[in-house]
RODO-634445 format. One line per field, with one value per atom (N, C-alpha, C, O, CB): residue number from 0; residue in three letters; atom name; x, z, y. Coordinates in steps of 0.02 Angstrom, whole numbers, m for minus. Glycine has a CB too. Layout:
% residues N
pos: [NUM  ...]
code: [ala  ...]
site: [CA  ...]
u: [X  ...]
w: [Z  ...]
v: [Y  ...]
//
This chain:
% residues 138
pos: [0  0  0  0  0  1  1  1  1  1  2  2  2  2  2  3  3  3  3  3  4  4  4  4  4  5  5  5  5  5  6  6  6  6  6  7  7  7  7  7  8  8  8  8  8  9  9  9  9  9  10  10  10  10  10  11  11  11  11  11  12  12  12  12  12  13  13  13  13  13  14  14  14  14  14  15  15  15  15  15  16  16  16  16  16  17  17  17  17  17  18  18  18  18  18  19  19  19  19  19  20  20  20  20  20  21  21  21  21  21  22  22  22  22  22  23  23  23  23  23  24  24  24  24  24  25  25  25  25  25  26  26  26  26  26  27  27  27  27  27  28  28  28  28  28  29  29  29  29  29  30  30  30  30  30  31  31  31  31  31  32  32  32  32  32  33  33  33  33  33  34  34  34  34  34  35  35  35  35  35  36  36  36  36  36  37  37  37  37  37  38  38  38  38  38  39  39  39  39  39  40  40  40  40  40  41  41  41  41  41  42  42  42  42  42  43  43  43  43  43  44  44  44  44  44  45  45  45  45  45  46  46  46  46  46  47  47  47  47  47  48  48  48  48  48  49  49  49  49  49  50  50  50  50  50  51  51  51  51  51  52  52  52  52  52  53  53  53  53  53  54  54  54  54  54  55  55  55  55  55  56  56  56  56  56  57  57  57  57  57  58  58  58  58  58  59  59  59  59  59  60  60  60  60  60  61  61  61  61  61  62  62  62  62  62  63  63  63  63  63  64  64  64  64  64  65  65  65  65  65  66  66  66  66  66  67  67  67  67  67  68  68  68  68  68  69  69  69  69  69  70  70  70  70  70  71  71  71  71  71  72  72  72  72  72  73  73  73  73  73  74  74  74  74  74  75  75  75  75  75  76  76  76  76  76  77  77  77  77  77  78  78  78  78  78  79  79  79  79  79  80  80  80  80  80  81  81  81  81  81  82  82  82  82  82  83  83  83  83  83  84  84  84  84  84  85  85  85  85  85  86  86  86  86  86  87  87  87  87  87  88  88  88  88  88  89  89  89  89  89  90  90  90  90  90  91  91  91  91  91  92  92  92  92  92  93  93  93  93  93  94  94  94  94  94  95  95  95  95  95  96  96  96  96  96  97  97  97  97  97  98  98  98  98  98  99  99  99  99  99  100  100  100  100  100  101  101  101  101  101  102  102  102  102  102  103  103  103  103  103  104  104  104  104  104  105  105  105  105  105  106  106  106  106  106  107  107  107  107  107  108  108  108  108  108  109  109  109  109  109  110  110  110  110  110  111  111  111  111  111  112  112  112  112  112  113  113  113  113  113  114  114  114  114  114  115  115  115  115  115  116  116  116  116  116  117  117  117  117  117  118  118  118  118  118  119  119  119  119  119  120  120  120  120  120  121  121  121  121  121  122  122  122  122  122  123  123  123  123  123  124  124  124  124  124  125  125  125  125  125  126  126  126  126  126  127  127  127  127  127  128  128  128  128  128  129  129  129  129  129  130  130  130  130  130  131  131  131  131  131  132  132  132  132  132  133  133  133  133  133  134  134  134  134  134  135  135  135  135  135  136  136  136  136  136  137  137  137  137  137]
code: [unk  unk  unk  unk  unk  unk  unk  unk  unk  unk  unk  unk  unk  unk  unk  unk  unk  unk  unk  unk  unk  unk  unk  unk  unk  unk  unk  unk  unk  unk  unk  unk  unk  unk  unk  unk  unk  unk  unk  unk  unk  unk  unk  unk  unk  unk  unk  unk  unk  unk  unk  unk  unk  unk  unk  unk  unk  unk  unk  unk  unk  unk  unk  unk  unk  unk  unk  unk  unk  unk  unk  unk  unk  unk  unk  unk  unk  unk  unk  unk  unk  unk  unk  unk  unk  unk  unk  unk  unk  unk  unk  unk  unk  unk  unk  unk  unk  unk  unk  unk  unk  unk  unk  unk  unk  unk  unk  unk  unk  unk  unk  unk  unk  unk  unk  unk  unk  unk  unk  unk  unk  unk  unk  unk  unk  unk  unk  unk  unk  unk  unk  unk  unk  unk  unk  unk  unk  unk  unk  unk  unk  unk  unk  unk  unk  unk  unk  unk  unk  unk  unk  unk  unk  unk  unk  unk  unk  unk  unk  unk  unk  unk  unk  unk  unk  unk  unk  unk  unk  unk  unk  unk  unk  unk  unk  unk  unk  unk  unk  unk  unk  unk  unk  unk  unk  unk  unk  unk  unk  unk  unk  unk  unk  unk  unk  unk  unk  unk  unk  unk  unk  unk  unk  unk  unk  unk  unk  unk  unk  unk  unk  unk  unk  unk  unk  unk  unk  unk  unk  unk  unk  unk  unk  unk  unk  unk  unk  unk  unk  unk  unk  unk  unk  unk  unk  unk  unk  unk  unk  unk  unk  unk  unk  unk  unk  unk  unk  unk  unk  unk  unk  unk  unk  unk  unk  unk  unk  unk  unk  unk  unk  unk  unk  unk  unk  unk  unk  unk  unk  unk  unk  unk  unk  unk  unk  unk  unk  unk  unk  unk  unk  unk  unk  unk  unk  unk  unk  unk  unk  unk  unk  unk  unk  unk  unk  unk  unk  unk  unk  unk  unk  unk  unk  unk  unk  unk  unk  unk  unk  unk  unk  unk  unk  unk  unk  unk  unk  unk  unk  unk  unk  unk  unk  unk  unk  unk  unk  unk  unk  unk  unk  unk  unk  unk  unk  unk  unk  unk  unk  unk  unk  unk  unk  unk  unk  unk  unk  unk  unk  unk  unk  unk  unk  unk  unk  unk  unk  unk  unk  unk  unk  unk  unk  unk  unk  unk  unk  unk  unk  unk  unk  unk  unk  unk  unk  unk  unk  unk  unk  unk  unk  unk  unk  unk  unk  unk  unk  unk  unk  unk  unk  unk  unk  unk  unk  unk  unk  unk  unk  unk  unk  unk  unk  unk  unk  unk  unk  unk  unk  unk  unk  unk  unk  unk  unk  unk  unk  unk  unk  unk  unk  unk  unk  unk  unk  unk  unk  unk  unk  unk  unk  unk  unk  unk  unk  unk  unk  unk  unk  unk  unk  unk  unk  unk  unk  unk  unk  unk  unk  unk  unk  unk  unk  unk  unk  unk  unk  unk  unk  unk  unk  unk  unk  unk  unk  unk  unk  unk  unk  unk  unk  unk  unk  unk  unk  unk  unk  unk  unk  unk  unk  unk  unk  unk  unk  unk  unk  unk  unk  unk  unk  unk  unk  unk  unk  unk  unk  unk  unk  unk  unk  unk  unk  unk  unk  unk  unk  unk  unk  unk  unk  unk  unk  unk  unk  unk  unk  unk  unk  unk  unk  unk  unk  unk  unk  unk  unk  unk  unk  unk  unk  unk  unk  unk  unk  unk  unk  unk  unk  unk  unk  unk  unk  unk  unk  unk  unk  unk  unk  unk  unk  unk  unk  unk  unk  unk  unk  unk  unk  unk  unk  unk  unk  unk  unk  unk  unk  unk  unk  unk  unk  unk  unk  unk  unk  unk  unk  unk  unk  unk  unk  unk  unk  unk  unk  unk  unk  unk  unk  unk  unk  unk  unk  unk  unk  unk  unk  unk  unk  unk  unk  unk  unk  unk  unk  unk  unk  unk  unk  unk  unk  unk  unk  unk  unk  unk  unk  unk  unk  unk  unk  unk  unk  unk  unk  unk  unk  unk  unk  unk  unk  unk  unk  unk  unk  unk  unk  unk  unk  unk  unk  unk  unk  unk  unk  unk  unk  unk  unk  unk  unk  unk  unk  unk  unk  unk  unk  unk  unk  unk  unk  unk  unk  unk  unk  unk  unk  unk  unk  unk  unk  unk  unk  unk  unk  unk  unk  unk  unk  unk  unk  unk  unk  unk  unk  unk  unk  unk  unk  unk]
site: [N  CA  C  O  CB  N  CA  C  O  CB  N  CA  C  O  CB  N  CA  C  O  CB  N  CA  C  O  CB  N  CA  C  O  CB  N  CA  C  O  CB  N  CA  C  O  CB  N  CA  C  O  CB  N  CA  C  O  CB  N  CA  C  O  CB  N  CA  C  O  CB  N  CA  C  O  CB  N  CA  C  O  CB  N  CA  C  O  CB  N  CA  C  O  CB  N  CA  C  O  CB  N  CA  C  O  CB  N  CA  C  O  CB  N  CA  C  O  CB  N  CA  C  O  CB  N  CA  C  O  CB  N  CA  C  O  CB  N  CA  C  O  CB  N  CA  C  O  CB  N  CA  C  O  CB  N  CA  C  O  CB  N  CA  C  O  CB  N  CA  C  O  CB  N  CA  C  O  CB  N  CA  C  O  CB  N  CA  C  O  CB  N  CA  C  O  CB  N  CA  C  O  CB  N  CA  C  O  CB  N  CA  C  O  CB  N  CA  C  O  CB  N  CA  C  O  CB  N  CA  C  O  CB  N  CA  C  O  CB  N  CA  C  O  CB  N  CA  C  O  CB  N  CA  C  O  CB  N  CA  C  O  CB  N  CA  C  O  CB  N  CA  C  O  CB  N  CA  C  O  CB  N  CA  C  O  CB  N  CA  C  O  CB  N  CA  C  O  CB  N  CA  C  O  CB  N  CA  C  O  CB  N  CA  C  O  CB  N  CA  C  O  CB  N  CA  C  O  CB  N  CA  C  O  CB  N  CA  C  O  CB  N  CA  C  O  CB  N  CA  C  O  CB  N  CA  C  O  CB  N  CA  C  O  CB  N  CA  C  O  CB  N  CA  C  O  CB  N  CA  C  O  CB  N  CA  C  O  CB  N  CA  C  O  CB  N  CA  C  O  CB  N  CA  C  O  CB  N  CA  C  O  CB  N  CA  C  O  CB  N  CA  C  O  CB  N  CA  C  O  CB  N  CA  C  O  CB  N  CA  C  O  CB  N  CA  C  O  CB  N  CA  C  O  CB  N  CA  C  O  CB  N  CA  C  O  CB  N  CA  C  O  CB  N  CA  C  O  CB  N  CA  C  O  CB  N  CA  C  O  CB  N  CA  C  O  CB  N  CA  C  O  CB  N  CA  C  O  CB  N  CA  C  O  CB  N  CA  C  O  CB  N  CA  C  O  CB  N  CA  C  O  CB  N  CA  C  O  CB  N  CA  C  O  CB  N  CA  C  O  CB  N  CA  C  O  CB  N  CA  C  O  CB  N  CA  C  O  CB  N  CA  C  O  CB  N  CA  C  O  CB  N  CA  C  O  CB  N  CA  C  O  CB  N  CA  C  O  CB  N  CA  C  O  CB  N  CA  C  O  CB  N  CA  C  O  CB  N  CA  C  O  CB  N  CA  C  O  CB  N  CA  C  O  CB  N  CA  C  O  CB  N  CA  C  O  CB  N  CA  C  O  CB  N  CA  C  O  CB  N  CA  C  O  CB  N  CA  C  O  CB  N  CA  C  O  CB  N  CA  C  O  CB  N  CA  C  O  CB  N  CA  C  O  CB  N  CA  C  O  CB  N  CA  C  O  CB  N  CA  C  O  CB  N  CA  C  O  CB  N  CA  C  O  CB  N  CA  C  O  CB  N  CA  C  O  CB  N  CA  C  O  CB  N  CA  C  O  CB  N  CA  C  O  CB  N  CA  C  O  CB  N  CA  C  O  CB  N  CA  C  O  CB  N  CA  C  O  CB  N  CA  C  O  CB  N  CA  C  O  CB  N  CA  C  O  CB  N  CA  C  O  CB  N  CA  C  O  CB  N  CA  C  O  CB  N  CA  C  O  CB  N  CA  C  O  CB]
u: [4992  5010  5060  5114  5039  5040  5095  5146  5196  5047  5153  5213  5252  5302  5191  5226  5273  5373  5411  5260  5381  5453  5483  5459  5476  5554  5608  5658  5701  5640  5668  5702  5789  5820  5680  5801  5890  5940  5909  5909  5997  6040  6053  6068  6088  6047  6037  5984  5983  6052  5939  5865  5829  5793  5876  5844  5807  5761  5786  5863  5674  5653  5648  5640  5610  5659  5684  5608  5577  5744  5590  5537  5572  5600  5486  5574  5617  5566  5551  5700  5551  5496  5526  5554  5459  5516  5526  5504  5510  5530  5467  5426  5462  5426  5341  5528  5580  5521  5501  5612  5509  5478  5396  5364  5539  5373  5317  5258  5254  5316  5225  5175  5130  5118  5131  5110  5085  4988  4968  5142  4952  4882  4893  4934  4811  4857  4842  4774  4733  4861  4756  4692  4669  4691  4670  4638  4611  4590  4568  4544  4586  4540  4493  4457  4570  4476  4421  4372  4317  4430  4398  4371  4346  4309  4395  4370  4345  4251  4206  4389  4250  4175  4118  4069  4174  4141  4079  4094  4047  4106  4161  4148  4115  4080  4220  4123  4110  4026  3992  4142  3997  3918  3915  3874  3860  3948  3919  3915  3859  3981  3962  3969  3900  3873  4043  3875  3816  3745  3693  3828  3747  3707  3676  3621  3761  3724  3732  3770  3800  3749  3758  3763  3766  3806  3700  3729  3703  3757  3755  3638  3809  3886  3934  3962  3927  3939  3986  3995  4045  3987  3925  3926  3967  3992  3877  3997  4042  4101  4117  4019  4130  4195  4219  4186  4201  4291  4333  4365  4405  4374  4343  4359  4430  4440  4305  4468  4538  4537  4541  4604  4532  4488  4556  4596  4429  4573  4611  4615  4606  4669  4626  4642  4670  4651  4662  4739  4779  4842  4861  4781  4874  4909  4987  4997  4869  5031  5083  5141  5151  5079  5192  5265  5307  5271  5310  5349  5363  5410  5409  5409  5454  5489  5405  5398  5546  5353  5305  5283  5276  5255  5276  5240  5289  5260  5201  5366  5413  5405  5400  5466  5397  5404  5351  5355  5390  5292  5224  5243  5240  5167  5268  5259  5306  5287  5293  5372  5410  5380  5401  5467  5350  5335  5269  5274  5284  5215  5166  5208  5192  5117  5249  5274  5320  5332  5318  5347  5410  5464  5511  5396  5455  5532  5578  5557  5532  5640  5685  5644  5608  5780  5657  5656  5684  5701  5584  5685  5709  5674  5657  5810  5678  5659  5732  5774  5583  5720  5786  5733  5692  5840  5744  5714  5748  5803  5710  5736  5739  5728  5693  5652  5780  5772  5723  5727  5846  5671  5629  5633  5591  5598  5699  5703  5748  5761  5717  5777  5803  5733  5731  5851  5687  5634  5614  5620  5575  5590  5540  5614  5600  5502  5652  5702  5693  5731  5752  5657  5639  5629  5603  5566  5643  5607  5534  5525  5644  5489  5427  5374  5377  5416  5350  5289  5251  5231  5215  5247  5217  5246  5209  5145  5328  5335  5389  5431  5340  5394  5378  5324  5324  5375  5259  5174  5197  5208  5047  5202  5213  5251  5243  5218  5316  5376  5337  5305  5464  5301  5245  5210  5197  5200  5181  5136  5153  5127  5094  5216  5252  5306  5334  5281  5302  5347  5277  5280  5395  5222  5166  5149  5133  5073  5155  5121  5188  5191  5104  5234  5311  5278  5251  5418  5273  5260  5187  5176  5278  5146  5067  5043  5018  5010  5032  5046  4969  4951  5111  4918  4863  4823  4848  4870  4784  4733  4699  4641  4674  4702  4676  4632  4663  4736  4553  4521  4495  4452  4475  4531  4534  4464  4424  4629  4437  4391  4326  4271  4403  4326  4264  4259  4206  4276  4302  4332  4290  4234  4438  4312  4309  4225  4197  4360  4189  4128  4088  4027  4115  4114  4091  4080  4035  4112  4149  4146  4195  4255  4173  4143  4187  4241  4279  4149  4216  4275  4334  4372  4243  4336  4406  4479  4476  4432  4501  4559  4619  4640  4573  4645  4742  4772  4756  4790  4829  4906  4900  4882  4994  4906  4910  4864  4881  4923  4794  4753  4731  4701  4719  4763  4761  4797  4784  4764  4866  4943  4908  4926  5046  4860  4857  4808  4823  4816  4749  4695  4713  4701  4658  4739  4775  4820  4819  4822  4857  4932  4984  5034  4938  4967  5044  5108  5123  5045  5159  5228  5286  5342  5247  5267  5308  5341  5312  5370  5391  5407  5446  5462  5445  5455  5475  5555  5596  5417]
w: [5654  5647  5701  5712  5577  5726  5808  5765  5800  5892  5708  5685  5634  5608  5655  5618  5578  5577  5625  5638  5527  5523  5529  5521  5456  5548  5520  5481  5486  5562  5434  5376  5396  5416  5314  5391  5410  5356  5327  5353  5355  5330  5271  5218  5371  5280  5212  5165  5115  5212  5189  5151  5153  5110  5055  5203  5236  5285  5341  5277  5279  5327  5378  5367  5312  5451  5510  5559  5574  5558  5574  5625  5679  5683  5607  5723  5780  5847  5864  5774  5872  5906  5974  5962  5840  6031  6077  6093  6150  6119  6040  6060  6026  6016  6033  6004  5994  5942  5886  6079  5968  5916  5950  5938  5922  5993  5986  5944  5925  6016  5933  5882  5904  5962  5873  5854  5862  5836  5784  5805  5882  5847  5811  5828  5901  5767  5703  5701  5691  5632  5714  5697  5658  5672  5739  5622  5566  5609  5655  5500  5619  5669  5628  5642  5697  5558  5515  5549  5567  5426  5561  5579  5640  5655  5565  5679  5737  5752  5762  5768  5750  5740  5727  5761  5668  5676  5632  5684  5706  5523  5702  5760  5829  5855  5782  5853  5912  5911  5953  5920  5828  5846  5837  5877  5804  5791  5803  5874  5899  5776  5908  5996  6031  6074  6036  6013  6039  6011  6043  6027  5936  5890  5936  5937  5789  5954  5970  6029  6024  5925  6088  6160  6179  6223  6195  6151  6170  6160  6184  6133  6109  6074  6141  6164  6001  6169  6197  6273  6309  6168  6284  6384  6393  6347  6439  6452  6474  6470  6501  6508  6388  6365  6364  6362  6298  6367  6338  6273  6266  6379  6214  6161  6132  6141  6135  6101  6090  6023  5988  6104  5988  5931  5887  5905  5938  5828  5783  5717  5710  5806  5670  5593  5567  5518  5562  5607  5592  5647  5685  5540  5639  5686  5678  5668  5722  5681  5661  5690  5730  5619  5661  5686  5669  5644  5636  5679  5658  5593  5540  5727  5604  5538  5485  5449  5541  5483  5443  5404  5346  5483  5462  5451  5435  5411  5516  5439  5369  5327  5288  5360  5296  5245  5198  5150  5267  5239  5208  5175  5114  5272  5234  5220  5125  5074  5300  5143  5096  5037  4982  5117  5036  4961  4936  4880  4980  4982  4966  4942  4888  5026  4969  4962  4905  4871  5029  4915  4862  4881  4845  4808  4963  5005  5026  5057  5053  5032  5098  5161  5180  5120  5178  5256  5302  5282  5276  5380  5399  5503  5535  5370  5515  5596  5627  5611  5618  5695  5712  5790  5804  5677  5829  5884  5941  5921  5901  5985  6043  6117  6129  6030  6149  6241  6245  6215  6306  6288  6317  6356  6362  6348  6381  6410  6373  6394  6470  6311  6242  6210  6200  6172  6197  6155  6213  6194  6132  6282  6324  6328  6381  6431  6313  6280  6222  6211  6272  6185  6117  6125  6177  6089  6091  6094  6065  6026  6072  6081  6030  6078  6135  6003  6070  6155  6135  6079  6160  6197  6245  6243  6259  6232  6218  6204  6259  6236  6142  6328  6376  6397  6425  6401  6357  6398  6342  6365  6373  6273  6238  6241  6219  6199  6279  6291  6327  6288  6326  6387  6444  6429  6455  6472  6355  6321  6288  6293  6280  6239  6216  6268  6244  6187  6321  6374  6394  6413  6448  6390  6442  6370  6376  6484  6308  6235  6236  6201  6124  6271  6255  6299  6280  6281  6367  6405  6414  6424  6462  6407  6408  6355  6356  6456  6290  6215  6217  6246  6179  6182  6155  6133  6112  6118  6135  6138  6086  6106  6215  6026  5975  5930  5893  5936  5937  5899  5833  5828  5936  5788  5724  5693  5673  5665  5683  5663  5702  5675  5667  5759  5799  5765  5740  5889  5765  5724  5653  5647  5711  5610  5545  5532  5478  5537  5602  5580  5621  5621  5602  5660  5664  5614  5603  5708  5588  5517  5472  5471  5540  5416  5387  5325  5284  5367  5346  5293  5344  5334  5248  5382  5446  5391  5334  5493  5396  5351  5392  5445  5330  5360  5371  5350  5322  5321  5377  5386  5305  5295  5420  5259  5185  5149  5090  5163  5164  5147  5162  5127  5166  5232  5238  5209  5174  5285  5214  5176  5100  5072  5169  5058  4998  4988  4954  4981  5036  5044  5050  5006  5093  5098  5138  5092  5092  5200  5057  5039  5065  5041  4997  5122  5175  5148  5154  5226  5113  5124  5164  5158  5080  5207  5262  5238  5193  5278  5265  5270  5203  5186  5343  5165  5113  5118  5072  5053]
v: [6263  6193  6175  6204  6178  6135  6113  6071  6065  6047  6041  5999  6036  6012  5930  6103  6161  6133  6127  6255  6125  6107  6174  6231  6066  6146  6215  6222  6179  6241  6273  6254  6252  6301  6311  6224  6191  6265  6310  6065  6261  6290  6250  6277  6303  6167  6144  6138  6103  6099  6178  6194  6119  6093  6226  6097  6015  6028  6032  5959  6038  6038  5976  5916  6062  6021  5982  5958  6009  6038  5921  5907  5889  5834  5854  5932  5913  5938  5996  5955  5882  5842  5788  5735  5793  5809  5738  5689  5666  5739  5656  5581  5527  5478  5575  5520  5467  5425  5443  5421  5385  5323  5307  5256  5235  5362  5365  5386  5444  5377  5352  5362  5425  5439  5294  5457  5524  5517  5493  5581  5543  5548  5614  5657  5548  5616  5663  5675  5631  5633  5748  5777  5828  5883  5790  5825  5910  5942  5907  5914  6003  6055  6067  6115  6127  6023  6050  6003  6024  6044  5919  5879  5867  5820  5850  5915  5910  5920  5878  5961  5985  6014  5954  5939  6068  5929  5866  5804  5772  5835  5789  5725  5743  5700  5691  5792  5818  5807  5778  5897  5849  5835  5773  5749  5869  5722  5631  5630  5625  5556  5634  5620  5647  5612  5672  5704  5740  5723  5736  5811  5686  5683  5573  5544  5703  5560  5501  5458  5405  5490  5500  5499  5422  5406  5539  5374  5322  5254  5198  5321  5293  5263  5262  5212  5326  5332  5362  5375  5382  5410  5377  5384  5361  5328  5353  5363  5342  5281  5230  5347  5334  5308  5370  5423  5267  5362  5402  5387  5341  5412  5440  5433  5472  5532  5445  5435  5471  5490  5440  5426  5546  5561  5569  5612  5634  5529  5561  5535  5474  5566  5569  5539  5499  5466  5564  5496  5476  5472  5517  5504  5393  5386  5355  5295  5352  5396  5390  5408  5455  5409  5359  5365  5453  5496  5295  5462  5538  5516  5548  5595  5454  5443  5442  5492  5351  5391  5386  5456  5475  5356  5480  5555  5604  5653  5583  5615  5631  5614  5661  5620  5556  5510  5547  5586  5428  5514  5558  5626  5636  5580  5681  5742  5759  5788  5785  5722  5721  5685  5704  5697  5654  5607  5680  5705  5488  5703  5745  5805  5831  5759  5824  5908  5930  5980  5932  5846  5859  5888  5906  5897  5893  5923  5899  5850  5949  5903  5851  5863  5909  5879  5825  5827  5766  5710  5835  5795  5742  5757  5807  5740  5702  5700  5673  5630  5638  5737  5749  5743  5786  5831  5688  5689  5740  5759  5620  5757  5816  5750  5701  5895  5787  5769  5818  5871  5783  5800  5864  5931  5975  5845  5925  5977  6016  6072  5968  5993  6041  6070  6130  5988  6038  6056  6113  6171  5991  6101  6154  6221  6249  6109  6242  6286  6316  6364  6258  6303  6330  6414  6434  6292  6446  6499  6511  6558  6537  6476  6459  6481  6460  6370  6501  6522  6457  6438  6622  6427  6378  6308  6262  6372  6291  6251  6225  6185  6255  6241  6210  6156  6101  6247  6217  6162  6098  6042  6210  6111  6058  6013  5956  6069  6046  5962  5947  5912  5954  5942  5908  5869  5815  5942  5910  5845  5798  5743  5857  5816  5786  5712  5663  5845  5728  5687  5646  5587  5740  5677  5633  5578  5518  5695  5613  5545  5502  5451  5587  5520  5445  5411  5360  5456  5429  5375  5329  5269  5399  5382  5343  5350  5407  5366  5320  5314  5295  5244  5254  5345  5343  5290  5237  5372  5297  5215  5241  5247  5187  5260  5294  5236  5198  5332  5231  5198  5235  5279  5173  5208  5258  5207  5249  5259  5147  5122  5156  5144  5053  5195  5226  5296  5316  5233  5324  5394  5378  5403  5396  5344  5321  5306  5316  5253  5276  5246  5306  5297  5158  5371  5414  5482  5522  5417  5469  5539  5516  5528  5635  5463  5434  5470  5444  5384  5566  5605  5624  5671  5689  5597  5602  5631  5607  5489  5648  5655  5622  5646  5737  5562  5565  5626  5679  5506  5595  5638  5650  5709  5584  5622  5619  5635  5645  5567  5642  5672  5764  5806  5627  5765  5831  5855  5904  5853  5823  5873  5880  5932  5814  5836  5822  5912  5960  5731  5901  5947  6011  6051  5933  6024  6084  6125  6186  6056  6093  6103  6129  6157  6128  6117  6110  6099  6039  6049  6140  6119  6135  6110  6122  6183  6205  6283  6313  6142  6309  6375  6348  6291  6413  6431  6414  6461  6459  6429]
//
C-alpha cells in the first residue's frame, strides 16, 4: 500500500505525504486487470486518448477522514516538504517524492464517470477500506 500510515508515539496514525492540498487519484490493483481489458475489449472508446484511470479522487484531509470514520482509528495528515519525504528511510521513496512533487504541480485530469462507465465495480477510497479491511499497522 503506497499510503500505509505510521503509528505516532501517540498511537495516532500519521499519513505523512507531500502533496499539501493536492488531490490524490485512488486505484485498487484489484481493479486494474478488469479496466485494462474494457480498454482492449473496446479500442474504439480509447485510441488515442489518454486515460487517467482511478476510483477515487481525493483530498488527503478527505481521505483521513474516510480512513478514520472506516477503521475506527485516530489519525491525522501531517503534510511533508519533498525533500523531507525523499529522506525517508523507505526504499524508493525518493522515486515517490518525484511523483509526489510532479501530482502537486500537474494535478490529474481524472475522468472518474469514463472509469465508472468502463467497470462500473471500480471501488472508492471507502469502499476498498470497507472491502479490504485496511486499518493500518497495529
Amino acid at each position: 500500500t503506497v499510503l500505509a500510515p505510521n503509528l505516532a508515539d501517540d498511537n495516532v496514525l500519521v499519513f505523512d505525504l507531500p502533496v499539501r492540498d493536492a488531490m490524490i487519484p485512488l486505484m485498487s490493483a484489484d481493479d486494474m486487470g478488469p479496466i485494462v481489458m474494457e480498454i482492449f475489449k473496446n479500442p474504439q472508446t480509447t485510441i488515442g486518448r489518454t486515460i487517467h484511470l482511478a476510483g477515487d479522487y481525493l483530498s488527503m484531509v478527505n481521505l483521513v477522514k474516510t480512513f478514520s470514520k472506516v477503521s475506527k482509528r485516530a489519525a491525522r495528515y501531517r503534510p511533508l516538504k519533498t525533500k523531507d519525504f525523499s529522506f525517508l528511510k523507505q526504499k524508493g521513496s525518493s522515486e515517490r517524492a518525484a511523483e509526489y512533487e510532479f501530482l502537486r504541480k500537474h494535478p490529474a485530469r481524472v475522468d472518474q464517470g469514463m472509469c465508472r462507465q468502463m467497470y462500473p465495480e471500480i471501488k472508492t477510497w471507502l469502499k476498498w477500506l470497507e472491502v479490504s479491511g485496511f486499518t493500518g499497522p497495529m
